[in-house]
N, C-alpha and C positions, 0 to 999 in steps of 0.2 A: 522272276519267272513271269510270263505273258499271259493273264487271266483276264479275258476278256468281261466286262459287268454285265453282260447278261447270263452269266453264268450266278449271276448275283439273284436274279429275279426268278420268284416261285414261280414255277409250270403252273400255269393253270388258273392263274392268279388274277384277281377283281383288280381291273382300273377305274377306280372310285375317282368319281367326277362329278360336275355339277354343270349347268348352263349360268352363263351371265347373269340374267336376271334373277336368280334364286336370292332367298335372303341369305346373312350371315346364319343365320340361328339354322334353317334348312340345311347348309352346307354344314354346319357340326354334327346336326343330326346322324348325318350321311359317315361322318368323319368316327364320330362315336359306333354306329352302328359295326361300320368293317376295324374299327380298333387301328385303324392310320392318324401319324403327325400332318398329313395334307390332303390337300384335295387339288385335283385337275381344274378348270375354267375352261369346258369346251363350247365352241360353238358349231351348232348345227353336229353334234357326238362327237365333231374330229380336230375340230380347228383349236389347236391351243391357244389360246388366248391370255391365260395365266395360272399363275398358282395359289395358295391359299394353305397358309399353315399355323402354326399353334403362337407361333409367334406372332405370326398378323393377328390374328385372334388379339392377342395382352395388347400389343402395341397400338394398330389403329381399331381395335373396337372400346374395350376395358376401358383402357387408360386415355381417350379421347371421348367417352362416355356415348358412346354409339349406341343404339337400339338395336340386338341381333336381329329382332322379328322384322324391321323396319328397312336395315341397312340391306341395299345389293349387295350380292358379294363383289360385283364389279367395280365398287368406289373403295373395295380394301382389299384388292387381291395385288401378288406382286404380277406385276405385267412383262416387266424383262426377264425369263424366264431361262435359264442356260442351260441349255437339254444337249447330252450326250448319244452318241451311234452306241449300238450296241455293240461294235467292235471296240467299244475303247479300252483300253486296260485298264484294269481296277486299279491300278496305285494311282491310273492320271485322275482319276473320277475324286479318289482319296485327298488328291493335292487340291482340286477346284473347289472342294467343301471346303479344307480349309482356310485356302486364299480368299473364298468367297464370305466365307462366314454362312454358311446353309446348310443345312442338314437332309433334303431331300432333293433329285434329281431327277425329273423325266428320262426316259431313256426312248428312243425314237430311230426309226430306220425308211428309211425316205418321210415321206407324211405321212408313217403311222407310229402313233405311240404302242411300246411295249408294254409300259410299264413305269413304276418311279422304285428308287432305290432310296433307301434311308442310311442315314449313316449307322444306325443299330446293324442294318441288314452287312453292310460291307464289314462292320467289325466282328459281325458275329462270323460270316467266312472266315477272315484270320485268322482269328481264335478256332475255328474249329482246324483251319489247316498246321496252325502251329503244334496245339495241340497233338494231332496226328504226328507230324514230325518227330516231335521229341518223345513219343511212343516209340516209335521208329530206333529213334537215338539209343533209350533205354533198353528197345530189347538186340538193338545189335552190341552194346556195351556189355549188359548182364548174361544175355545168352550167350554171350562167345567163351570158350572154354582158352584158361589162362594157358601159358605157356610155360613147361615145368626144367629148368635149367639142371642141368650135373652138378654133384657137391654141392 
């Protein structure tokens, strides 16, 4: 069935971002504060630029002995950045995470960002649509009255 991902993305929802020059440490802050695995890299509020997530964080700060307060986030953020329309169907966004290996996706319609989806976010729709379903299943199963044969 044809589920468009921005059916994915909260009404109303904070696009938590930062500017280039910010440090690492500033962009967790940010990151901590809204309870998000990433952050945007806009330029001038709109221009993507790149992304920035929990993994950059281990990978090029941690385990490369970086200074959050010191480092830009611009010398660790990922820069090729694969941002989907909001028309695209959630199982393509599903399959790009996993061919990708990423867990979070901007989502974008001409040059404006919507929003970013996480893979929590898509998995929890499923699960709540499956779920539904098989309510569905159950009560067309248990409610329906058996059928009583002669003899």
């Amino acid at each position: 069935m044809y589920r468009p991902i921005a059916d994915v993305l909260k009404k109303g929802g904070v696009i938590v971002y930062t500017a280039p020059h910010a440090t690492v440490f500033e962009a967790v802050e940010r990151m901590a504060f809204h309870n998000v695995g990433s952050i945007l890299i806009l330029r001038n509020h709109r221009v993507l630029e790149g992304i920035f997530t929990e993994r950059d964080l281990l990978r090029r700060v941690v385990l490369e002995g970086r200074d959050p307060r010191t480092t830009p986030i611009s010398e660790v953020m990922t820069r090729d950045v694969i941002v989907v329309s909001s028309d695209t169907p959630r199982h393509e966004v599903e399959r790009i995470m996993r061919e990708h290996h990423i867990r979070h996706v901007p989502i974008a319609d001409e040059e404006r960002i919507l929003g970013v989806v996480s893979l929590r976010d898509v998995l929890r729709v499923d699960r709540m649509e499956k779920d539904f379903e098989i309510d569905k299943l159950k009560e067309y199963v248990l409610d329906k009255p058996y059928p009583t044969y002669p003899g």
